[in-house]
N, C-alpha and C positions, 0 to 999 in steps of 0.2 A: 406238094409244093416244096420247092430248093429252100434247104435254111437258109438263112438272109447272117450273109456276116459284114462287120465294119471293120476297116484300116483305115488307122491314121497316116497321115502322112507327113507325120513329122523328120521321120528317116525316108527319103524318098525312096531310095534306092531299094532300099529293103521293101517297100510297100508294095513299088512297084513287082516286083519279081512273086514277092506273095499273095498279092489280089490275080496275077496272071495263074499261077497255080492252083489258086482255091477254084478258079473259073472254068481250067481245064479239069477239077474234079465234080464241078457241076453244081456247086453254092452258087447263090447269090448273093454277087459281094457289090460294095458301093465305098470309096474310096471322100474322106471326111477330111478335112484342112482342120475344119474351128470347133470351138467348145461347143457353141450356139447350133451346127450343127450335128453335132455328136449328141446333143443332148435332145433336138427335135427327132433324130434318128431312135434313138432309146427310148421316146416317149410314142414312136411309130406316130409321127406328126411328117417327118422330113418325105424324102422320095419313095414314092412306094407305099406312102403310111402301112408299115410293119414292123414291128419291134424286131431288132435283132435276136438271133438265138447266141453272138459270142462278138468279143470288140478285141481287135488287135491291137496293143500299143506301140507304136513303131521308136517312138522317142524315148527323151528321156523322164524317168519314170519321178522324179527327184521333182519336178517343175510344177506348182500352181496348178497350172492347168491339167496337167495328168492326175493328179491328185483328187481333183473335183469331178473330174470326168471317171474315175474310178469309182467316189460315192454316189455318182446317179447310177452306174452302173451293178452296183451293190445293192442302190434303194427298189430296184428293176426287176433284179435276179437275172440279170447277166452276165454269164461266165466274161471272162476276159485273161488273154492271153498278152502278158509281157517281155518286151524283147530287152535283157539285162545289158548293159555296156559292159566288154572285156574290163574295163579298168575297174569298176566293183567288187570290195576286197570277198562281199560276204553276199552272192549274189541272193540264195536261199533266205537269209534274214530280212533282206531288204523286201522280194517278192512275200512274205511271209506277213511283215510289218505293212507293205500296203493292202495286203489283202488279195492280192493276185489270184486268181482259179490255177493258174499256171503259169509258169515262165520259162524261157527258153534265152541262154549268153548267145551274144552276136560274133561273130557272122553267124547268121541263120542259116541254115537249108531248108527253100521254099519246102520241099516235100516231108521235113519232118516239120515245121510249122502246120502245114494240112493236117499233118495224121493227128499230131494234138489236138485243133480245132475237131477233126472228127470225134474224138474223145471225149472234150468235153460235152459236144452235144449229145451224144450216147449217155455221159455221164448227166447231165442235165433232165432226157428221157429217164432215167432210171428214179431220179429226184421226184419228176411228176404223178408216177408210177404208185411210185411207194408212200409220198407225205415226207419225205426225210429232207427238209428243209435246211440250209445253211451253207456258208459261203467260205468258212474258216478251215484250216489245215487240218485239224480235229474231226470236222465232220467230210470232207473230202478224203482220210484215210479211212472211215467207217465205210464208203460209199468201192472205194478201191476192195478192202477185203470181204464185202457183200460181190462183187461181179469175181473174184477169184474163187471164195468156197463156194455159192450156188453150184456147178456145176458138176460137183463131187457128191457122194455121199455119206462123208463121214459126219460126226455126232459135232453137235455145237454147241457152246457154251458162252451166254451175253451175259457181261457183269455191268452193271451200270446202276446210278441210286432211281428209288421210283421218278414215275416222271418224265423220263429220258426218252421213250422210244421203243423197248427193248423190243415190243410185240412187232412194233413196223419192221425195223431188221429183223426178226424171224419170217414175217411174209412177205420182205423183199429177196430172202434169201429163196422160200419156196418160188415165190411167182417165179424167178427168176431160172431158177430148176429145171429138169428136165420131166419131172414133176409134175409143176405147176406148171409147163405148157401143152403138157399133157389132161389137165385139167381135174388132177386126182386132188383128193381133197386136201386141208389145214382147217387142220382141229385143235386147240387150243385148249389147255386146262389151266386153272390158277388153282397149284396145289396147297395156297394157305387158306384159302376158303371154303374149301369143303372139311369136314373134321375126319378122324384120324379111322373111326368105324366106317366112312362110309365112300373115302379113297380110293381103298384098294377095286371096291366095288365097280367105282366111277372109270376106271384106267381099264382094268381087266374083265371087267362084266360077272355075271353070277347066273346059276342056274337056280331054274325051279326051285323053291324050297331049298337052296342053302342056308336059308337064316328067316327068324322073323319078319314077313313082310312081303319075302322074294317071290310074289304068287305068281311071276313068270322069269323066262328066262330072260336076260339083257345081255345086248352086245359093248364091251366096254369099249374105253377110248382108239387102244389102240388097233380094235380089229375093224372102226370103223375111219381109222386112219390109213390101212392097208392099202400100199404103195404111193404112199401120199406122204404127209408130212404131221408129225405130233407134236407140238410146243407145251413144253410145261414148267408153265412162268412160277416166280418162287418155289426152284426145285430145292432150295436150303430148308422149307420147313415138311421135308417129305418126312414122316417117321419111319424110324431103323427099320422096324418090317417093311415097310412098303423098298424101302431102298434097297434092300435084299433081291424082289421080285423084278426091281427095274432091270438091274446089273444082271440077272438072269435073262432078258428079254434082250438087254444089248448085246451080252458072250454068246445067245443061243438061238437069238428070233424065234423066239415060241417062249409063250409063257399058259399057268391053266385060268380060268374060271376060276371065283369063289365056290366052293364045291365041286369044282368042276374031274375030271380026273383022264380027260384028255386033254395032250397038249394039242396048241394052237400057232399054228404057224403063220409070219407076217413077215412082209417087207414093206417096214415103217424107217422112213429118216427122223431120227429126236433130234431135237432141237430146245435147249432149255435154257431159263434165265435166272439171274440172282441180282437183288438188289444189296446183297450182302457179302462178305468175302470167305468165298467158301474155305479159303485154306485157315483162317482161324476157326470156323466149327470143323474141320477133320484133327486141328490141332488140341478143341475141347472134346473132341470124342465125340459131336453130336450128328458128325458126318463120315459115311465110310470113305475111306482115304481111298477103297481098289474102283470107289465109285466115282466119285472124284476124277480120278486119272482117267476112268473111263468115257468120261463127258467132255472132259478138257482137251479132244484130240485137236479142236479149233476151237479161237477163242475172240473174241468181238467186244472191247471196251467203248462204253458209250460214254462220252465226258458230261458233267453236269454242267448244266446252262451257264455256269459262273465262271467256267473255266475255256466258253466259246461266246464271251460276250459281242463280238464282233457281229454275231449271226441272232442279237436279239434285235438289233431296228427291222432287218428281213422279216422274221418271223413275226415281227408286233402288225408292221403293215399287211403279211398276211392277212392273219388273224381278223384285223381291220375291215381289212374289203371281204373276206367271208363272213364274218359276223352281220356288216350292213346289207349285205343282201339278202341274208337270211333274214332279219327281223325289220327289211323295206326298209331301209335307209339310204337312197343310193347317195351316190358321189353329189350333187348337189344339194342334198339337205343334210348331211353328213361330209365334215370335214376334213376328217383324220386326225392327228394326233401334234401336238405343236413339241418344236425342237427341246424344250424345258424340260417339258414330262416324260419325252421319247430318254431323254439322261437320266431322269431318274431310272426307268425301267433298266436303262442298260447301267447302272451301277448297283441295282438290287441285287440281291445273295440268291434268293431264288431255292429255298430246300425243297418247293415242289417239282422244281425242274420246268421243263415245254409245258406238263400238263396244268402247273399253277397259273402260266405266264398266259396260257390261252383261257383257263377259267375267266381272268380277271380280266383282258382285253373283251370278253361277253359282256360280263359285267359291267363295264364302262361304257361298251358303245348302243347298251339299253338304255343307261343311266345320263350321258353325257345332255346337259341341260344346253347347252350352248350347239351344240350339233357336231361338238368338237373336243378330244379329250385332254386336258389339260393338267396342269399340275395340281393341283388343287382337287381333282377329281381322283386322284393316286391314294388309295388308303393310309394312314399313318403306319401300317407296320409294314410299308415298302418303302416309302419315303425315307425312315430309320435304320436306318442300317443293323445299328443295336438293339433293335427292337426284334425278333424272329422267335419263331415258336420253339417250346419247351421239347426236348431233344427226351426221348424215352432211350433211358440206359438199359440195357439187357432183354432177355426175351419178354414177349407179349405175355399177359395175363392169361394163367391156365396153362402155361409151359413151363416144362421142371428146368431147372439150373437158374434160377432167378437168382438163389441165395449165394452159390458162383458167382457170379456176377457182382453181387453185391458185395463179397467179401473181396474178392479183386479190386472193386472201387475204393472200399474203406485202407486194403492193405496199401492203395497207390499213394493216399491221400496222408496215411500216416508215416508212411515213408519220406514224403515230402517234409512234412514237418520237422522227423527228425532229423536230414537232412539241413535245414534249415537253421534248428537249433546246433548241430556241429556246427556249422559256418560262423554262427553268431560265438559260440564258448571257441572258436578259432579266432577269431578276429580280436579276441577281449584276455587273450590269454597273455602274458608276461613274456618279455623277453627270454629266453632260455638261459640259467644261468648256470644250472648241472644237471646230470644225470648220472643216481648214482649205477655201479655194475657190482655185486656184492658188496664190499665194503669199503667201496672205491669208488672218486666220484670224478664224471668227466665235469670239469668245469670249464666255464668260454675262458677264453683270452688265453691259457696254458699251453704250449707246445706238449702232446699228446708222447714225443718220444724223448722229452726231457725226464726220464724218469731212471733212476739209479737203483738197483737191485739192495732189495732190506727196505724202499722208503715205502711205506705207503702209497699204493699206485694210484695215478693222477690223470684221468684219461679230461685231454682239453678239444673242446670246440672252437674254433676261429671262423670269423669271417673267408669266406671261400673255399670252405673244406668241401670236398664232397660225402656223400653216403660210404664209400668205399673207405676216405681216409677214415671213417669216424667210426669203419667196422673194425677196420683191423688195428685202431688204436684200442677198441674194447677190446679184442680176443689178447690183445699182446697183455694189456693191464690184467686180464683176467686170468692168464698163464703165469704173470707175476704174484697174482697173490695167492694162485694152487702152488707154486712155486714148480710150473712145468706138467703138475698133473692134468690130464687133456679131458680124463673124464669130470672130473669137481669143475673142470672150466667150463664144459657142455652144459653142464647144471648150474653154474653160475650164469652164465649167458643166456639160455634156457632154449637151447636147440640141443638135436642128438649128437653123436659121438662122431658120425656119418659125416653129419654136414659137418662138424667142428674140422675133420679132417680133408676136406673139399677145400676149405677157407682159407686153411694153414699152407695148404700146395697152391692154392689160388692166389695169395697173396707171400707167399713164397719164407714164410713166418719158421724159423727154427725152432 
């Protein structure tokens, strides 16, 4: 079946020429005047009842009515393409700020219009594919550098805090592969949950009788990942051994068995994630830096839920309609979510990320007494903003550098202090009224070169001096009371002999 696209027709002329070309590429398109039909169309109520897969905007994007017709089309998950006015200083901010899947400045060409529209629905398939929901410019360049490195083999590196997705971009990247259309496997380890004796095991395999227990042999992760794909999620809490045998297995494709004492040859693509930033553990020593560089040849930032709030009412209504049908609730005894509650969700902080955001849409639409979720239904530690869970500083319990850690916190937090107490003995200190330079003393209000040879030298501060006049009125005072000796002036001053003669040429001093 032809994807089904809508044009408005607010810019005729542009409509016209772009519903003729989407028709010669063989969409089905239907051409929309009003909100009321834009919106039966979106709800696949209008001609055809079928929901579009993309909506052109032809007018202007600035108006009421684009505006509303953009959030049905957001509450939908339909892409839409906007056509920007030349005279729009910042076309990028504006498409950005309403939320556009894309946009293209006017005059258009009907056939680069097309080829976007093709795009997004490609881009749209790839969304459905994988679970990686969201509408916002953040999760549409995730979805862009997912269809560029799939097709490559090099090593991959997804930073992102728990929560985020990371495993789905790893097996959007495979499915996507040549790979995964191949149908060779993705095998997945999570290296903080196995412990540190029984890792190396789990990745590389062991023979017979290598160690207590081994009463046969095992094939490890990665020979059972052979020409396929290996994901290994929290690659930051790998221990230094094991990190050793990785960066061996990437420089060499072959690594051995525990006891093993042939090597083993693979064509495995790694692929690995961190919920942490690996360049401060290679910076603590807890990560090898040539290992490091060696993962990081591509690299894939997932942004936390708080910083793509745009893309939480999509994913809440998700969540919504698969939760009620999982636990029989359809669309008439089950209401959805009222506009109150939906703000609060889209103003919560969110430290568990997507995966929080969908626990607790379960949870409410088991729980919702009214068949409908509402504010009141929102727990108190989402509703508060200052309310959120206790933040663990430093490594997990049972990993060494805790006391690092700690003393880093303690030295941040004393430094602040003293810090603070400078500020306050600054602020409370007395106007300056001398300072002596051996036995000589700059006092304010004095002109600094008022001073006659035999008098006791009189180095003066005024209002508007700079640093500069108030150095070279010391060395000159301090020359007068050596009476020229340049070493007892160094020593009076209490710089070397070096700099005293830098200063003398610098400030042009006889």
């Amino acid at each position: 079946m032809a994807d089904r696209i809508l044009v408005t027709t607010d810019d005729l002329e542009h409509a016209v020429r772009i519903n003729a070309r989407l028709e010669q590429a063989g969409y089905d398109t239907a051409m929309v005047s009003s909100l009321d039909d834009v919106r039966q169309a979106v709800r696949g109520q209008g001609a055809g009842s079928r929901e579009p897969d993309a909506i052109i905007l032809t007018g202007s994007l600035h108006e009421p009515t684009a505006q509303r017709l953009l959030s049905a089309a957001r509450e939908h998950a339909v892409s839409t393409l906007g056509l920007v006015e030349e005279t729009e200083p910042d076309a990028k901010a504006v498409a950005n700020a309403l939320g556009l899947t894309a946009w293209l400045p006017k005059p258009v060409d009907p056939a680069e219009a097309a080829d976007t529209v093709r795009r997004l629905i490609e881009r749209r398939g790839l969304q459905q594919r994988t679970g990686i929901l969201g509408e916002s410019s953040a999760i549409q360049e995730v979805l862009v550098k997912i269809e560029q490195i799939a097709p490559v083999t090099s090593t991959v590196l997804i930073e992102g805090e728990s929560g985020t997705g990371k495993e789905l971009v790893a097996r959007a990247i495979h499915d996507l592969s040549p790979r995964g259309g191949r149908g060779k496997p993705f095998i997945a380890v999570n290296c903080a949950a196995l412990p540190e004796t029984l890792l190396e095991s789990e990745l590389f395999g062991h023979e017979k009788g290598s160690f207590t227990g081994a009463a046969e042999r095992r094939l490890g992760r990665f020979e059972l990942a052979d020409e396929g794909t290996i994901f290994l999620d929290e690659v930051g809490e790998m221990p230094p051994a094991t990190q050793v045998k990785l960066l061996r297995v990437l420089e060499e494709r072959s690594f051995f068995r525990v006891g093993g004492v042939q090597p083993i040859r693979v064509d495995v693509r790694v692929i690995t994630a961190t919920n942490k930033a690996l360049k401060e553990s290679v910076a603590l020593g807890r990560f090898r830096d040539d290992l490091y560089y060696r993962l990081n040849v591509l690299s894939v930032y997932l942004p936390p839920l708080r910083e793509r709030r745009s893309d939480i009412p999509l994913l809440a209504r998700r969540f919504i309609a698969e939760f009620a049908r999982m636990h029989d609730r359809p669309d008439r005894l089950f209401k959805g979510i009222t506009p109150e509650a939906m703000q609060i969700l889209v103003d919560a902080e969110w430290p568990g990320n997507v995966r929080q955001l969908r626990n607790l849409i379960e949870s409410m639409v088991v729980l919702a007494p009214e068949g409908e979720i509402r504010a009141s239904d929102i727990p108190p530690d989402i509703q508060d903003r200052s309310r959120v869970l206790p933040v663990r500083i430093g490594p997990a319990p049972g990993v060494s550098g805790g006391q690092e850690f700690e003393f880093i916190l303690r030295s941040l937090v004393e430094l602040k202090l003293q810090v603070e107490e400078l500020r306050r003995r600054l602020d409370d200190r007395p106007p300056m009224e001398a300072i002596e330079i051996g036995s000589r003393r700059i006092e304010a209000g004095q002109d600094p070169l008022a001073i006659e040879d035999g008098e006791p030298g009189v180095v003066i501060y005024r209002p508007g001096m700079s640093m500069a006049d108030v150095e070279r009125a010391a060395i000159d005072a301090a020359l007068r009371e050596t009476r020229g000796n340049r070493r007892k002036a160094a020593e009076i001053l209490g710089i070397g002999e070096r700099t005293l003669y830098r200063k003398l040429k610098e400030y042009a001093i006889v």
